[in-house]
C-alpha positions as CSV (number, residue, x, y, z in Angstrom):
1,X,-19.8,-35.6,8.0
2,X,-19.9,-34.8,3.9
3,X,-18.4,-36.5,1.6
4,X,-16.0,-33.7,1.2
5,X,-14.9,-33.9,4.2
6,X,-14.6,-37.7,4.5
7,X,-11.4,-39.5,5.4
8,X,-10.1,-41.9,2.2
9,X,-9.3,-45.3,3.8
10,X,-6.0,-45.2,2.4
11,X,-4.9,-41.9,3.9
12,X,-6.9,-43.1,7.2
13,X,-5.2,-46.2,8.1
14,X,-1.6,-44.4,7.1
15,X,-2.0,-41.7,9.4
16,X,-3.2,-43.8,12.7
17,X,-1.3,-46.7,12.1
18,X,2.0,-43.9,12.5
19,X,1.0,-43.1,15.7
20,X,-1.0,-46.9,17.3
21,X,-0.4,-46.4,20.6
22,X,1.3,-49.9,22.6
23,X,-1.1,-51.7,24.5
24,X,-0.4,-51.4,28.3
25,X,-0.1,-54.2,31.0
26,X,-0.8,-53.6,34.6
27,X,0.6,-55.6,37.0
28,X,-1.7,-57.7,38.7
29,X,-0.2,-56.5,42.1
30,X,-0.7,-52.9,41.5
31,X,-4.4,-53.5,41.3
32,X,-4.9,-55.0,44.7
33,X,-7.8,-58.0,45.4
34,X,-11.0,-58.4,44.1
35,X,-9.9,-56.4,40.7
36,X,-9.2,-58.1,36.9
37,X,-5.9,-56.3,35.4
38,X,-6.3,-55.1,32.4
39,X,-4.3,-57.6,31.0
40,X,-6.6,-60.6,31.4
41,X,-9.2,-58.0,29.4
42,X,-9.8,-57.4,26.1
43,X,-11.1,-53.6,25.4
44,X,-13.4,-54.2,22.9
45,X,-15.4,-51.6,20.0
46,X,-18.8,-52.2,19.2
47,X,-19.8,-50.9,15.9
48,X,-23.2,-50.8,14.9
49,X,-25.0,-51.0,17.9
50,X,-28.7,-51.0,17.2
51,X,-29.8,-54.5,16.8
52,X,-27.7,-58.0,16.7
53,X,-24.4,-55.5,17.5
54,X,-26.5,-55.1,21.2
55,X,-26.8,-58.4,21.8
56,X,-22.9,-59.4,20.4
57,X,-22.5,-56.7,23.6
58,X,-24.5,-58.3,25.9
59,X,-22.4,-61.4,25.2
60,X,-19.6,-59.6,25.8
61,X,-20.1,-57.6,28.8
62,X,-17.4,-59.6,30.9
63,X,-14.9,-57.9,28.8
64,X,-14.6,-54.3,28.6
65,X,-16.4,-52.4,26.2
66,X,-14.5,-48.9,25.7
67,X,-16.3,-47.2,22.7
68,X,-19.6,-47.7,20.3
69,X,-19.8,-46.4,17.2
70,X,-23.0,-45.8,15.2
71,X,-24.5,-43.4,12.1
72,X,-27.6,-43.7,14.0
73,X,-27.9,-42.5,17.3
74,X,-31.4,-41.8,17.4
75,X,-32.0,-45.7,16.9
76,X,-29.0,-47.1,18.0
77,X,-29.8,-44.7,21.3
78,X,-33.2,-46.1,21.8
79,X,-32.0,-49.8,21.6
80,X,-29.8,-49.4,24.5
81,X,-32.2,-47.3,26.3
82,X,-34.5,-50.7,26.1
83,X,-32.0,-52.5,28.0
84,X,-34.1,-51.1,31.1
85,X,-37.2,-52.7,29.5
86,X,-35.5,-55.9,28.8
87,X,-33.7,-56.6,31.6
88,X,-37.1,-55.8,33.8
89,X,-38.8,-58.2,31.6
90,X,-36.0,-61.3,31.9
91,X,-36.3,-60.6,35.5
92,X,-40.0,-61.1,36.0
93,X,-39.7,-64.3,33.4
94,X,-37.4,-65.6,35.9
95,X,-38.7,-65.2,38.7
96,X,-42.1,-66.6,37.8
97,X,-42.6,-70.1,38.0
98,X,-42.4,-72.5,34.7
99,X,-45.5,-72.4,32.8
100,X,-47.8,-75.4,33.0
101,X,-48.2,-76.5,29.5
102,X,-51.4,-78.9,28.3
103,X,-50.6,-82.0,26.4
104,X,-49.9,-82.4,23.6
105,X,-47.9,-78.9,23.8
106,X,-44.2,-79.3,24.3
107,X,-42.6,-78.0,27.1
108,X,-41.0,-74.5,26.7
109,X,-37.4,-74.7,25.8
110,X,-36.1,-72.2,28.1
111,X,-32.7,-72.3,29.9
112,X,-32.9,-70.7,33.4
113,X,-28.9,-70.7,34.1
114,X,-28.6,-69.3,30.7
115,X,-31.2,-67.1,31.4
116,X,-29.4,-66.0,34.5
117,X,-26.0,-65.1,33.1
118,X,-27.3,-63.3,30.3
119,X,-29.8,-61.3,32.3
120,X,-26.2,-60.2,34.6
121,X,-24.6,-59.5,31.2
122,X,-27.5,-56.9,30.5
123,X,-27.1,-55.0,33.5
124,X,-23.2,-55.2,33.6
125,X,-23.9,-53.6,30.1
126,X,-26.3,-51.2,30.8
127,X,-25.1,-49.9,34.3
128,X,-21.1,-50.4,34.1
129,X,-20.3,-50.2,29.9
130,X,-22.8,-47.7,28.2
131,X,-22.3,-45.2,30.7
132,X,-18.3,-45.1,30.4
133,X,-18.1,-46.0,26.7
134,X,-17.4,-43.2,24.3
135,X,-19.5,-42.8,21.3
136,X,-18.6,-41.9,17.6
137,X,-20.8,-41.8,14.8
138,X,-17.2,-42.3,11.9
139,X,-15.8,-45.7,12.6
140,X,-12.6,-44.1,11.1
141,X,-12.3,-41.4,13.7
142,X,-12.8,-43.8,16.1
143,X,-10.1,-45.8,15.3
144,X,-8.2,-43.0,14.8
145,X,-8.9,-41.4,18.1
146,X,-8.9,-43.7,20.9
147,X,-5.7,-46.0,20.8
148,X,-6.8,-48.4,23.6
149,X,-9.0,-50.8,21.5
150,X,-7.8,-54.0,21.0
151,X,-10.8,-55.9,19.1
152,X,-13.8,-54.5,17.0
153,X,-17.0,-56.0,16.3
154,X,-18.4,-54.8,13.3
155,X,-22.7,-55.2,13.3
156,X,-23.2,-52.8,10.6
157,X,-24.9,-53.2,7.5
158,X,-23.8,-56.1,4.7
159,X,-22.3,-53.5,2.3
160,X,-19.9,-52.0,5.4
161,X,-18.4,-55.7,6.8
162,X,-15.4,-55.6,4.5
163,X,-14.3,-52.1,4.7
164,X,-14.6,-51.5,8.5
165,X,-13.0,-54.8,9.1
166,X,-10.4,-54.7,6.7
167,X,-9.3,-51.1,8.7
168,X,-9.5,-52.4,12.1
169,X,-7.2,-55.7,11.3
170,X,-5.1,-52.8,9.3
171,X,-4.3,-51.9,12.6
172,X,-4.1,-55.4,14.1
173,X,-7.0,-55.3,15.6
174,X,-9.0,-58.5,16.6
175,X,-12.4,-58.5,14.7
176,X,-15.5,-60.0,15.2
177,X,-17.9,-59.7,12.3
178,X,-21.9,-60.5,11.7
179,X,-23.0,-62.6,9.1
180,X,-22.7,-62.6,5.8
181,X,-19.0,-61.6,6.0
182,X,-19.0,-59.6,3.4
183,X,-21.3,-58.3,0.4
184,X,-19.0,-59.0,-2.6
185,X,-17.3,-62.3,-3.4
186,X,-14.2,-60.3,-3.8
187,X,-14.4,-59.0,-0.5
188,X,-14.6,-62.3,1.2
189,X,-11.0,-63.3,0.1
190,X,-9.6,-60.2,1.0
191,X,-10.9,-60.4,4.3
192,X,-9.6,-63.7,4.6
193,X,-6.0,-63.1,3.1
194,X,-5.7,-60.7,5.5
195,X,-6.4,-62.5,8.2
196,X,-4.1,-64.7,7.1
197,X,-1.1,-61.5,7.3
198,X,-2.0,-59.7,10.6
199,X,-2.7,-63.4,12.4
200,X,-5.5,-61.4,14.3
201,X,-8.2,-63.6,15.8
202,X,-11.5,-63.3,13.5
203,X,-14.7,-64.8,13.5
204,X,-17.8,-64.8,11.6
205,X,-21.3,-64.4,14.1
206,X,-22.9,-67.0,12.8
207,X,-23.4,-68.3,16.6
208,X,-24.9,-72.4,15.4
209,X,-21.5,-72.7,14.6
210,X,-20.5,-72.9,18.2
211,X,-23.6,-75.2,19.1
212,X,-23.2,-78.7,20.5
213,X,-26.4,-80.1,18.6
214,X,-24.7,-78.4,15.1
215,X,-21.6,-80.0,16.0
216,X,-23.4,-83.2,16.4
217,X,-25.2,-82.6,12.6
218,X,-21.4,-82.7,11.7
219,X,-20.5,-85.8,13.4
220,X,-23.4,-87.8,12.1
221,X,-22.1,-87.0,8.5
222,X,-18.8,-87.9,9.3
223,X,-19.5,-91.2,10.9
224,X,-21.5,-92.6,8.3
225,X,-24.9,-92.7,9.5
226,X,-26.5,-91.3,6.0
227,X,-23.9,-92.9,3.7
228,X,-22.6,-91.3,1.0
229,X,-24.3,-87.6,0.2
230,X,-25.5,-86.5,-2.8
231,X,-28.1,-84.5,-2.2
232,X,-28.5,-81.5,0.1
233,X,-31.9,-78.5,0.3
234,X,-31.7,-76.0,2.7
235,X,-35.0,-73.8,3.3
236,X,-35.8,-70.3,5.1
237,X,-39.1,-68.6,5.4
238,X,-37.2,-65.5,5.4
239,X,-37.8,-62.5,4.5
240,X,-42.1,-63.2,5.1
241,X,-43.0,-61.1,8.2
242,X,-39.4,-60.1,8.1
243,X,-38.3,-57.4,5.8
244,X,-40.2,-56.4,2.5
245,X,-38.4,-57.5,-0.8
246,X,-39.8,-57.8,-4.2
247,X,-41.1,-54.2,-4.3
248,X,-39.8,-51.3,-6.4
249,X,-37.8,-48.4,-5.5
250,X,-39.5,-45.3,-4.6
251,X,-39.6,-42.8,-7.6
252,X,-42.4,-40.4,-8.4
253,X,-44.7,-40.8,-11.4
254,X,-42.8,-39.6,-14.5
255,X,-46.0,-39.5,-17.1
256,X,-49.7,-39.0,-16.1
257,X,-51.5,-42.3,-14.1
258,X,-53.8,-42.5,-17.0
259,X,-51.6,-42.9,-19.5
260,X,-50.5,-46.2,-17.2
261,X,-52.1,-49.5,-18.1
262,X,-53.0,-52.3,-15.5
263,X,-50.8,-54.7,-16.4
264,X,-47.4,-56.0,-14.3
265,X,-45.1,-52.6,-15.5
266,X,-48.1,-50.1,-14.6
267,X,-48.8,-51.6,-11.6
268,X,-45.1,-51.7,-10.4
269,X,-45.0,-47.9,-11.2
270,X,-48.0,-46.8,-9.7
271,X,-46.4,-48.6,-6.7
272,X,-43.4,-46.9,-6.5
273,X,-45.2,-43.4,-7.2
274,X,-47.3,-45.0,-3.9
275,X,-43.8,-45.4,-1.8
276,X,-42.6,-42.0,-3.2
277,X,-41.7,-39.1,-0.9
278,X,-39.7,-36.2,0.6
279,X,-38.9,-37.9,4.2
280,X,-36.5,-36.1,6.2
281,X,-33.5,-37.7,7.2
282,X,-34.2,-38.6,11.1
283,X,-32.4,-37.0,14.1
284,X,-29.2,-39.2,14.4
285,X,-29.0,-40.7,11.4
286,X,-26.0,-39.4,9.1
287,X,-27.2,-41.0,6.2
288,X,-23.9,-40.4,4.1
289,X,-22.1,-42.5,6.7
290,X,-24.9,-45.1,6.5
291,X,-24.0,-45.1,2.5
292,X,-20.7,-45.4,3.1
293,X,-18.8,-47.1,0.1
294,X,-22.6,-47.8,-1.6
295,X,-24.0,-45.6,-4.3
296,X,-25.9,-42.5,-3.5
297,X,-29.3,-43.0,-3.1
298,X,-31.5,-40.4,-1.0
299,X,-33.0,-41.3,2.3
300,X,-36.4,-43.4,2.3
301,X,-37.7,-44.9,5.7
302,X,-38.3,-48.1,3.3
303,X,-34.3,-48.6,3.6
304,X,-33.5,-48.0,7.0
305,X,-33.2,-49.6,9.6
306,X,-33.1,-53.4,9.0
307,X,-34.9,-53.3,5.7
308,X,-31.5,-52.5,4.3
309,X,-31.4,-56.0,4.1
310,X,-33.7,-56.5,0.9
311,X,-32.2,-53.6,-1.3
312,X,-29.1,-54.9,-3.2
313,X,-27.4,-51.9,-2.6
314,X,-26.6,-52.5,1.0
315,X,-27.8,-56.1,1.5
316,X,-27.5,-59.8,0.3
317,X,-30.8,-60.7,0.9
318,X,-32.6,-64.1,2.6
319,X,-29.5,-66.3,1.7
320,X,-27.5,-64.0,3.4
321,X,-29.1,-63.3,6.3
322,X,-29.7,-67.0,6.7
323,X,-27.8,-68.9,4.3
324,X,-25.0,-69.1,7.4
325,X,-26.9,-70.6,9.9
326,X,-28.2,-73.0,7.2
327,X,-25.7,-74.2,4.6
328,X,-22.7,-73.6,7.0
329,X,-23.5,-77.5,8.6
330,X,-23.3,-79.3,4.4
331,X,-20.6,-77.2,3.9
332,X,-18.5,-78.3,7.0
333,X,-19.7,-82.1,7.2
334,X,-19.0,-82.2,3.6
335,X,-15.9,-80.5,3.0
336,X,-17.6,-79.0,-0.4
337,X,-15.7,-76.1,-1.0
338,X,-16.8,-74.0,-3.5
339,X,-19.3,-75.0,-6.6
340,X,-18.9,-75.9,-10.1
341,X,-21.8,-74.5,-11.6
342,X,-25.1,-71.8,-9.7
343,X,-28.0,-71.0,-10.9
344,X,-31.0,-69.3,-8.8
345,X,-34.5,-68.7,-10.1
346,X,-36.8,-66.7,-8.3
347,X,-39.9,-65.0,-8.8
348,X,-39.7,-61.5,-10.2
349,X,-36.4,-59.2,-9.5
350,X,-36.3,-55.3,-10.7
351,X,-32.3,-55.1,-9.7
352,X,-32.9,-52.9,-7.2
353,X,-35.3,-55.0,-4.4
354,X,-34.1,-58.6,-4.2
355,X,-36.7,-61.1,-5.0
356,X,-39.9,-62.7,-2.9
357,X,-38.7,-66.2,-3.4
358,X,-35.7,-67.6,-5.1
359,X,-34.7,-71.1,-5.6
360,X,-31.0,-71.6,-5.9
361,X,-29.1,-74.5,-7.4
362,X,-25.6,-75.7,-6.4
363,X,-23.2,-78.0,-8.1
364,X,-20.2,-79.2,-5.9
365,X,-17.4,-81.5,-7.9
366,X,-16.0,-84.8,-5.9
367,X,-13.7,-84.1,-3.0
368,X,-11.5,-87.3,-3.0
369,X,-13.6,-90.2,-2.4
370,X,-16.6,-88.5,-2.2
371,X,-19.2,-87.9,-4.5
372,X,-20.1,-84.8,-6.4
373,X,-23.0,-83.2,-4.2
374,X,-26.4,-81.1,-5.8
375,X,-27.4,-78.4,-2.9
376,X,-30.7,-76.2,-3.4
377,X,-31.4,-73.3,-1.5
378,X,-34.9,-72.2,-0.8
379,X,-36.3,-69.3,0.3
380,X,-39.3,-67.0,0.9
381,X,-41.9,-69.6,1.9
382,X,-40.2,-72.5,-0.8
383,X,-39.5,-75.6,0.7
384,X,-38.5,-79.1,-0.7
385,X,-40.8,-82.3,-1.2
386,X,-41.2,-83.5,2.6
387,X,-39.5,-86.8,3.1
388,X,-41.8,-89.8,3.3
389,X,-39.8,-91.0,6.3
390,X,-41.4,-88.1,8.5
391,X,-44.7,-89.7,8.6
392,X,-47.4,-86.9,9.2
393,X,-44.8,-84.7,10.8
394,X,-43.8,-81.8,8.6
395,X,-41.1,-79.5,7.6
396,X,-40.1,-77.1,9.9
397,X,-41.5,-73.8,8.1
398,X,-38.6,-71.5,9.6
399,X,-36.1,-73.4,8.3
400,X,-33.9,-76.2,8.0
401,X,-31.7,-78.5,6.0
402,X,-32.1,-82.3,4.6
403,X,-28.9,-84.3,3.3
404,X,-29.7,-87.2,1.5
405,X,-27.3,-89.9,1.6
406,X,-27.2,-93.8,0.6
407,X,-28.0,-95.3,3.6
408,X,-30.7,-92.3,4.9
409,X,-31.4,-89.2,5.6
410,X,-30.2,-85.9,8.5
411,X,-32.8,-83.6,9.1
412,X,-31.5,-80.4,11.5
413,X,-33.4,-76.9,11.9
414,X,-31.7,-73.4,11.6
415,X,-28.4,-72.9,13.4
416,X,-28.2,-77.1,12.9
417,X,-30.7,-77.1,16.1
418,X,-32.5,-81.0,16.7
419,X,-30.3,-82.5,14.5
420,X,-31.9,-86.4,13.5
421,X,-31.5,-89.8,11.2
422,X,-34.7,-90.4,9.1
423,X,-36.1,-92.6,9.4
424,X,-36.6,-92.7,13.1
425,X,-35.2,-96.7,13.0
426,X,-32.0,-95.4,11.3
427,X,-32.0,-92.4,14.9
428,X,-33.2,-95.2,17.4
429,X,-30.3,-97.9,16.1
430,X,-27.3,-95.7,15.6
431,X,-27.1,-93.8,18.5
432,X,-25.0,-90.8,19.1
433,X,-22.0,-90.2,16.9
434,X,-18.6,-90.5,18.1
435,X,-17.3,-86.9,19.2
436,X,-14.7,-85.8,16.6
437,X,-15.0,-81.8,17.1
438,X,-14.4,-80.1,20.4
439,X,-17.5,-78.5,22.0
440,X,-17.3,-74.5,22.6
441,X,-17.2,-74.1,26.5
442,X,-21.1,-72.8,27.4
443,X,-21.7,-72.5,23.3
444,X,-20.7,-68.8,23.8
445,X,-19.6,-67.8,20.2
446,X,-18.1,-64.6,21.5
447,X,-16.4,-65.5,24.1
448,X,-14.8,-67.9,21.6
449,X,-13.8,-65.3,20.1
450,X,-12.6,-63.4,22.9
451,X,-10.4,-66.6,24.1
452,X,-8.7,-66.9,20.4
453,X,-7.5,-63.1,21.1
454,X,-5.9,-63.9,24.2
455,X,-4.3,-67.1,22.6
456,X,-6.8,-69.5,24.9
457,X,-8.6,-71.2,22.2
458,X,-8.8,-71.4,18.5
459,X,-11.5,-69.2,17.0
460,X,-15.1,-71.8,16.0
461,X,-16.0,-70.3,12.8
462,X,-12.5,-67.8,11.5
463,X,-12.4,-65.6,8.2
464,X,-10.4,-69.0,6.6
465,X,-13.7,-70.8,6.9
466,X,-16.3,-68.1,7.3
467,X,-15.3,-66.2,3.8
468,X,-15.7,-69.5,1.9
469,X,-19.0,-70.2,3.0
470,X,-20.3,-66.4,2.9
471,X,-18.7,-67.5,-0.6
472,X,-21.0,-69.7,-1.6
473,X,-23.9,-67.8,-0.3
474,X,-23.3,-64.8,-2.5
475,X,-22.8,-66.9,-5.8
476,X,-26.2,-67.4,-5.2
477,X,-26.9,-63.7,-5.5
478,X,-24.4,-63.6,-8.2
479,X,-26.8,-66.1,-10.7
480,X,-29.4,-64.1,-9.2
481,X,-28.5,-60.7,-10.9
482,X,-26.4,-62.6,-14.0
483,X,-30.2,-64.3,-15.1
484,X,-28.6,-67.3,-15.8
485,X,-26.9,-70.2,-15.0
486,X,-23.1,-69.4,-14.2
487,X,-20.2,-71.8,-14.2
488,X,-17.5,-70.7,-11.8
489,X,-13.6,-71.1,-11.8
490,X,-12.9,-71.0,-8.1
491,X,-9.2,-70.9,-8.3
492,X,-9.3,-67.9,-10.5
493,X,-12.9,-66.2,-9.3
494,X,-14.1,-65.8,-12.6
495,X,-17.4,-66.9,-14.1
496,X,-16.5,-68.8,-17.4
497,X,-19.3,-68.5,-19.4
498,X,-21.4,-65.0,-18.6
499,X,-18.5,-62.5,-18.9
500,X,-20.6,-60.3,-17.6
501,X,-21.6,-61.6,-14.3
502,X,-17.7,-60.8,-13.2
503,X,-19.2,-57.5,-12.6
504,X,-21.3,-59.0,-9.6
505,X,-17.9,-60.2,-8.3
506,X,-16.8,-57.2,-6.9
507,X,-18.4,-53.6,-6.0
508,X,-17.2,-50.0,-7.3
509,X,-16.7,-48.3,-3.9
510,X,-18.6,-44.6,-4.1
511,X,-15.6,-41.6,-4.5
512,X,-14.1,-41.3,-0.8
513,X,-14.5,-44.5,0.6
């Protein structure tokens, strides 16, 4: 599809909205034994299917998964040609017996019932769902077209959450959408206002949510065991080893090499002359609807797939990607809202690549009786001054969180895994936590989601939460690309002091979209 043949969103959701087709309940009866009415099922989109949209499928294969929708075939394809691979390989893991590990090495955490179910889930998908479901590359025809969906999940690229979401609850559609929520500050609300209108269930896949052991991380906040916070760093290694950041944008060389001098500018130049060249689009890919409501930008295999993630046009970056398996459990146990006052340092950042490493500094104001709260976000290989109270153990390198309080200190890992008091006296004497939040039956964050549609359960982690927090994250990229420190006016969204940082508030969609 061209741009001149694209389909505005405004005109799009008019015209298939007229003619939504009512959903239609069989009778149990009419069925006979043995089969689910489609009643008790929820007929469920899968957009972006390539990589974590897969596996939000594979989660959801008890349902029934009636369309997939992705710009690239060709990769999307080969993904879900791998289930055959996969599921071959989960087998044989099964059935071979445990590994016998040497001391001191810890024993392998690895769940055989979970193991189990997810390894039916695979083959329900790939045997029963991938074979039936219909394929689109335009999420908008797709929605247009085929009137029996009732929920969406949306796996795409950052810069497409908002606008594929904000369509499909258009049409009061349940949607299910991967972290960060959205790629613009602006976005976030609107996704949550109109959440708040159609009453659709929503929820943000940032899975720890739905964990017993992050729940727990909560609890031992709320109970007291740290005292009063005032103090928070979080820490990813992201993007090392993951996805390349910090690098220029291809271009070719615009004056002669020699004329280029050694220093940080002409070596930054002869790298992107390095990166620069006519690459084809691949087989599959329609790189206009990759764009989508980004600027234009011609194809470059640096962008696409997954290293999207690094390029400020279509990404938020380390904080994004992790920042809501991180920051979510402060921002929960804490109740902080949204800050005062950001500011992020980081090592070089061109505008167009985000960063290698970024430091990011939070100021929360006093929630009733508790006290204002300092969080800093590290990323890229960063971490904080390891706590005395660990001994000669040390930081979890991947990634984790430390809240300092008056009385001691919670240490959890990403997804707010192995959740513990420091120091180990503090652990040993306080015990569990009472158990304030409900725990999320088999920690299945879709199938949460799947029960708030039918009206079974309330949603773990809803567009009312999940837009504050993604919130917070991009502020951080906010300070980033203002290059200062920013003081923020929540209830208005405005950034008081650099006028111009309002700009990074928001995103000028590209003409059709």
């Amino acid at each position: 599809m061209t741009e001149n043949n694209a389909i505005p969103r405004r005109k799009f959701i008019s015209q298939t909205a007229a003619t939504a087709a009512a959903l239609t309940i069989v009778p149990r009866h009419v069925l006979g034994r043995g089969f689910v009415p489609p009643s008790d099922m929820l007929n469920i989109a899968g957009i972006g299917v390539g990589g974590m949209g897969r596996a939000n499928l594979i989660n959801l294969a008890s349902q029934n998964i009636v369309a997939l929708c992705d710009v690239d075939w060709g990769y999307a394809g080969k993904s879900l040609d791998r289930l055959d691979a996969d599921i071959d390989k989960l087998r044989t893991r099964l059935e071979a017996p445990p590994a016998e590990l040497a001391p001191p090495q810890p024993p392998a955490q690895f769940d055989r019932d979970k193991a189990k179910a997810q390894l039916a889930n695979m083959i329900k998908l790939k045997t029963e769902h991938v074979p039936k479901a219909k394929r689109y590359k335009d999420y908008r025809q797709m929605l247009e077209q085929q009137k029996d969906i009732d929920a969406v999940v949306v796996a795409t690229p950052d810069h497409m959450h908002a606008t594929i979401a904000l369509a499909a609850m258009d049409l009061g559609k349940h949607v299910y959408v991967q972290k960060p929520l959205a790629w613009s500050v602006d976005e976030a609300r609107r996704l949550a206002r109109r959440a708040k209108e159609t009453k659709v269930a929503t929820q943000m896949g940032n899975q720890g949510h739905s964990f017993d052991e992050a729940r727990t991380a909560v609890e031992y906040v709320w109970a007291g065991a740290i005292g009063e916070v005032r103090e928070v760093h979080i820490w990813t290694n992201r993007p090392l080893g993951f996805w390349p950041q910090g690098v220029p944008r291809p271009e070719p060389l615009k004056v002669p090499a020699d004329t280029l001098r050694w220093n940080g500018t002409g070596v930054n130049t002869r790298l992107a002359a390095a990166l620069a060249g006519n690459y084809p689009v691949p087989e599959g890919l329609d790189w206009n609807l990759f764009l989508g409501v980004a600027p234009q930008i011609d194809y470059h295999p640096i962008y696409h797939p997954f290293n999207w993630r690094g390029w400020t046009d279509w990404g938020v970056g380390a904080i994004g990607d992790m920042g809501a398996h991180l920051i979510d459990h402060s921002m929960w146990a804490l109740n902080l809202g949204l800050p005062t006052a950001i500011e992020t340092i980081s090592t070089p950042y061109n505008g167009a690549s985000y960063p290698s490493a970024t430091f990011t500094f939070y100021e929360f104001p006093a929630r009733g009786n508790m006290p204002p709260v300092k969080l800093t976000w590290y990323d890229g290989g960063l971490l904080p001054n390891r706590p005395d109270e660990l001994g000669e153990e040390q930081l979890n390198k991947g990634g984790g969180a430390l809240l300092v309080g008056s009385k001691g200190k919670l240490l959890h890992e990403t997804y707010g895994l192995n959740p513990r008091l420091l120091p180990k006296s503090l652990h040993d004497s306080f015990g569990k936590p009472p158990q304030k939040l409900p725990r999320i039956p088999g920690e299945h964050h879709e199938l949460n989601w799947v029960d708030a549609a039918k009206g079974k359960a309330a949603a773990s982690c809803p567009f009312e939460y999940a837009a504050r927090l993604t919130e917070v994250m991009l502020l951080g990229v906010v300070a980033l690309r203002a290059g200062t420190k920013i003081h923020y006016d929540a209830d208005n969204m405005r950034v008081t002091n650099a006028i111009a940082a309002n700009d990074y508030l928001t995103r000028a969609y590209r003409q059709a979209w």
